[in-house]
N, C-alpha and C positions, 0 to 999 in steps of 0.2 A: 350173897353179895350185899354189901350194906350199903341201903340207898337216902340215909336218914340225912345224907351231905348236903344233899340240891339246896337251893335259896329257898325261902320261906316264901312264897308271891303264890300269888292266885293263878297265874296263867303257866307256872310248872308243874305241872303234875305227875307222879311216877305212873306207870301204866304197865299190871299185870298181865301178863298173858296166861293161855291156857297151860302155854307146857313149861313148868320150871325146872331149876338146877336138876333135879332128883331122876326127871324125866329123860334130860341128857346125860347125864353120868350114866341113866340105867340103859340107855343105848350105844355108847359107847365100851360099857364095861368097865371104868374106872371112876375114879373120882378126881374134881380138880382139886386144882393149889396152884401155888406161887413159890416158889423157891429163889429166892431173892440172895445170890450173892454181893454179898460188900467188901470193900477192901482197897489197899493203895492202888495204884494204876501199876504193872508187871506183877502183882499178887498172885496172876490165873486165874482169874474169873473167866474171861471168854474163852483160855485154854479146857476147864475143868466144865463149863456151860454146853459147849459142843460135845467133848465127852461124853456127857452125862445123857446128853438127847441122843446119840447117837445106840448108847447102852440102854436107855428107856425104849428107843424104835424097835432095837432088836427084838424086842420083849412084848412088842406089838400093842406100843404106848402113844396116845398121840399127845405130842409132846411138842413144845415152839420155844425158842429159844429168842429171849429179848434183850440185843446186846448195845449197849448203852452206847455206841460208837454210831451202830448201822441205823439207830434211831434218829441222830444225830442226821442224818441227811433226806431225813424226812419229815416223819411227826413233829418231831424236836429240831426242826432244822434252823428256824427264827429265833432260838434261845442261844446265848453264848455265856461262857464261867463264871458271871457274877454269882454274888450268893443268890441273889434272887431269883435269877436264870437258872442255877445247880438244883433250884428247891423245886422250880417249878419244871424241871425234867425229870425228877423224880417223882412228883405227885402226877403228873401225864402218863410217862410209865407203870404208878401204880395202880392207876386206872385201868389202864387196858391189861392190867396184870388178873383184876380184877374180873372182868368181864371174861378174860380167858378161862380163868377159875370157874367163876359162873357157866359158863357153859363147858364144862367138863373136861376142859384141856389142863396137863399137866405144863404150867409157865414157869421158862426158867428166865429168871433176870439177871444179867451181870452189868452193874451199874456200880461206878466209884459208891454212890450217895453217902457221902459224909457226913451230911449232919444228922443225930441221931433223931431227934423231932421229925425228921421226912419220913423216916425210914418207919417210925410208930404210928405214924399218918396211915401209908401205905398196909400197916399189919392189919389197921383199922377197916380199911375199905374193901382188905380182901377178906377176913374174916379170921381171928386169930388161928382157929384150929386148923386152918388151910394155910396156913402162911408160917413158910420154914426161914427164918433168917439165917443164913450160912455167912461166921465171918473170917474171911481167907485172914490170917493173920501170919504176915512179915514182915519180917525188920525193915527198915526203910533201904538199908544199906544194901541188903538183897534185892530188893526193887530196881536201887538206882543201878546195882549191879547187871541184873538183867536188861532193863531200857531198852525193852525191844521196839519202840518208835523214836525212840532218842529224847523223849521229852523231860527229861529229869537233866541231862545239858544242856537242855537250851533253856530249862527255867533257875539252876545253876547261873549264867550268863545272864539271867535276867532280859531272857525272851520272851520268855512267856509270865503273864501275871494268873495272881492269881490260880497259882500251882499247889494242889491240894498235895499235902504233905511238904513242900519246902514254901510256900507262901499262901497258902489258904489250908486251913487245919482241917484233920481228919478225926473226928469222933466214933474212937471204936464202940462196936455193941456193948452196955453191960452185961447183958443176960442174954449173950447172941443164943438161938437154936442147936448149933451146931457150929464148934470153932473148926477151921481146917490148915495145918502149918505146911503149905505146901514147899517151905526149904525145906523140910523135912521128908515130908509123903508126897510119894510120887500120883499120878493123874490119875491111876486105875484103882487107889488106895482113897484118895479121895471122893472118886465119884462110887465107891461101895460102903464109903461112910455117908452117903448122902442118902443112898439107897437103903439102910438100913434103918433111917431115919424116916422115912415117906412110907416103912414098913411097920417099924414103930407106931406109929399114926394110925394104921389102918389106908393109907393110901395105897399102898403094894401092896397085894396079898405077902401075909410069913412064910417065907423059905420050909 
């Protein structure tokens, strides 16, 4: 975990313990990460997130799943869509994405996080070689097609502001980890291209 972030002051100090990363992983049996899905809102991220843990459990993974909605009524409960609100629920998220990692749990995030700068933030805190960017990439028209909360009509109608893809923009990965076309590949296709990728890594043992 990279802890170079904290403020510069005399009365914060990071504080080592005896037993690190290495020591939980090596009692657990695996290694962490982050597996940070991005993408429009009806993309699959929380369809393809649950998936994915549910496929990593079986496999007797311990595995948490951080879904950018259910955080929302919590952690995140005090921020609302502004850009500054969107940034800083994703740099919260990548914290605790972080610390999961750190302690040897495989974290999955499905999180809109738009802006690319958050989202490099986040690779940062969790530590590049642990941090898998997956970016679900669909057309919008697919998305609006789906609207499985209705939120693409009501910001259509001009209910909701600050609607990332029709009034607040979405900045896809350049060099995401892993792209996934889910109009195209279905949820079982997707979540063994994620799996081969955490395999690739040395995160999963090779098949």
């Amino acid at each position: 975990m990279n802890v170079d972030r904290a403020p510069a002051t005399r009365s914060i100090v990071f504080h080592e313990g005896r037993l690190g990363r290495p020591e939980r992983e090596r009692l657990l049996g695996q290694q962490g990460c982050a597996v940070w899905l991005t993408g429009l809102s009806g993309s699959g991220k929380s369809t393809i997130a649950r998936a994915l843990e549910a496929v990593l459990y079986d496999e007797g993974r311990l595995v948490y799943v951080l879904d950018g909605d259910n955080l929302r009524h919590g952690l995140n409960a005090d921020l609302g869509f502004s850009p500054a609100d969107r940034r800083e629920n994703v740099r919260r998220t990548g914290e605790v994405a972080a610390l999961f990692a750190d302690a040897g749990v495989i974290a999955v995030a499905a999180l809109i996080s738009p802006f690319a700068s958050d989202r490099e933030q986040v690779r940062r805190a969790v530590g590049a070689p642990n941090f898998i960017e997956v970016y679900l990439d669909v057309p919008l028209a697919v998305c609006e097609e789906r609207d499985p909360k209705g939120m693409y009509r009501k910001a259509r109608a001009g209910l909701m502001a600050e609607f990332t893809g029709i009034s607040s923009p979405y900045e896809p990965p350049a060099s995401p980890d892993l792209v996934l076309r889910t109009a195209e590949a279905g949820v079982e296709e997707c979540v063994q291209s994620i799996r081969r990728e955490l395999q690739k890594r040395g995160i999963l043992p090779a098949p």
